[in-house]
C-alpha positions, 0 to 999 in steps of 0.5 A, a space after each residue: 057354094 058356101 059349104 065348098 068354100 068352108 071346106 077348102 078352108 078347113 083343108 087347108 087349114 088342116 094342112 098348114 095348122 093341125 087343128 086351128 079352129 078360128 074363134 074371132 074373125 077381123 075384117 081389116 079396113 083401108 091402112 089397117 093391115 099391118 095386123 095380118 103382116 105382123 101375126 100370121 101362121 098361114 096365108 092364102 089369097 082370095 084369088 085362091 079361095 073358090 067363092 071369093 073375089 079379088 080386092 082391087 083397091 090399095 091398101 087392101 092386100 086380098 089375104 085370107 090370114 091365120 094366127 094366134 093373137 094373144 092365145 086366141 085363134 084368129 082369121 083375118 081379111 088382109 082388106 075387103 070387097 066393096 059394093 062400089 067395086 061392082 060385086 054384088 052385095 051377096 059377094 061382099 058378104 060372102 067371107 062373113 058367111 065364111 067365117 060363121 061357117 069356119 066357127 067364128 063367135 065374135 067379129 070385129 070389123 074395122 075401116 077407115 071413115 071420114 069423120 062427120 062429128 067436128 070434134 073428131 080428127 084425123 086418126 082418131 080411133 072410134 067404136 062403133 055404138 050403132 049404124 045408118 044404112 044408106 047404101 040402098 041395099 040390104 044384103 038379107 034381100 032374097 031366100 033366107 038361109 034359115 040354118 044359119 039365120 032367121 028372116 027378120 033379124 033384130 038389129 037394136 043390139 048389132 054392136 054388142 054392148 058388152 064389147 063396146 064397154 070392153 073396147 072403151 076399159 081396153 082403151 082407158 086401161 092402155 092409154 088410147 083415146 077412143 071416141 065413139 058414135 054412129 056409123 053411115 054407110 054409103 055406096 061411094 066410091 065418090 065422097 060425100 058432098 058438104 050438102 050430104 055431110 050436113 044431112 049426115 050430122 041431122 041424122 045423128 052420124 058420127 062418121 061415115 063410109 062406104 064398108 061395114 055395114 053390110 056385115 055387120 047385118 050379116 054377123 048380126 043376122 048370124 049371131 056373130 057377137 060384134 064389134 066396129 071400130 073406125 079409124 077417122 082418116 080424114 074430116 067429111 067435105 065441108 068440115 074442115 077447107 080440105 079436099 079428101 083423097 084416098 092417098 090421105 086416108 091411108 097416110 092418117 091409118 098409118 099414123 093410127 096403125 100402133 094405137 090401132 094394133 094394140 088396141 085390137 090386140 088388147 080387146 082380143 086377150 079380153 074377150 
């Protein structure tokens, strides 16, 4: 099916662009894609693409989006597929897997978290540095692809060091505040209980989510270079006297979403 896919794509690709061979793809989270509606040469919905399913969540348009950002070729995802959806894990993978097959080198990967760290607030922005997998899944679970990666990946430099330092000099260069730290991933949808949040903080995250993870052992399986960066949407439960809702994580992406776009923009001429 892969080999379908990246087909299709390449034909249509062909079609609307001439000879565009995307570079960097960019996995665009909850309130963060506003960067697909301002750069795009050409669009197609997922519903459209054979293999892919539909986004059902807001904030999650469900394109596929190509452009030329800063004289690099991109292709976006204007929102991603969650394992909460329902999709099975191979599923919310499967545009990754697409993308490598398209000729993507780097990645970024972005989304929307709560922040588990006290000293994070809403909107900050925040690079990744490393991850917890605690969704209870692996998406490398059953026959290996050897072509395209081995079976036993090593995992101690997913988020590339190199685009780390790159993100934090773009960030100083221009003025935007970044923190950094660990990703958690869960399964959600529901959020994280205060007790859960504690435990959280013992094991050394920063913040947390319910996205990314999953591809980012993909692309690192692959030999995508990577880069993660979070916008803190909201503090996790028992933080701060709050309760979390989905309206308030889009409203804090939006208020991030300038800080945002440039700072991705800025990373993309750099790299």
């Amino acid at each position: 099916m892969l080999q379908i896919t990246v087909d299709f794509l390449r034909k249509e690709i062909s079609k609307n662009l001439g000879k565009f061979v995307p570079e960097i793809g960019i996995v665009l989270g909850s309130g963060l894609g506003e960067l697909a509606d301002e750069y795009c040469d050409y669009s197609i919905s997922y519903s459209e693409i054979p293999g892919f399913e539909v986004s059902t969540i807001s904030g999650h348009k469900g394109r596929l989006v190509f452009a030329k950002i800063n004289g690099k070729n991109v292709v976006m995802m204007q929102g991603r597929f969650h394992y909460y959806e329902g999709y099975p894990i191979q599923k919310v993978v499967y545009p990754i897997k697409v993308m490598k097959g398209l000729g993507v080198k780097t990645l970024i990967l972005t989304n929307a978290a709560g922040g588990v760290n006290p000293a994070f607030n809403p909107s900050d922005l925040m690079v990744i540095t490393d991850h917890i997998n605690l969704m209870g899944i692996n998406p490398l679970v059953g026959m290996n692809d050897d072509e395209m990666g081995e079976r036993f990946p090593d995992m101690s430099e997913a988020y590339s060091p190199e685009l780390v330092e790159l993100a934090r000099k773009t960030a100083s260069k221009i003025g935007v505040d970044l923190q950094e730290g660990v990703y958690a991933a869960l399964s959600g949808p529901s959020y994280e209980t205060p007790a859960e949040v504690r435990m959280l903080r013992t094991l050394g995250a920063d913040a947390v989510g319910m996205s990314t993870v999953p591809e980012a052992i993909i692309a690192s399986w692959a030999k995508l270079k990577l880069i993660g960066i979070s916008c803190i949407c909201n503090s996790a439960a028992g933080i701060r006297n709050v309760t979390l809702s989905h309206e308030d994580v889009i409203n804090a992406a939006n208020t991030a979403k300038q800080r945002f776009k440039q700072l991705v923009t800025e990373i993309i001429k750099n790299l």
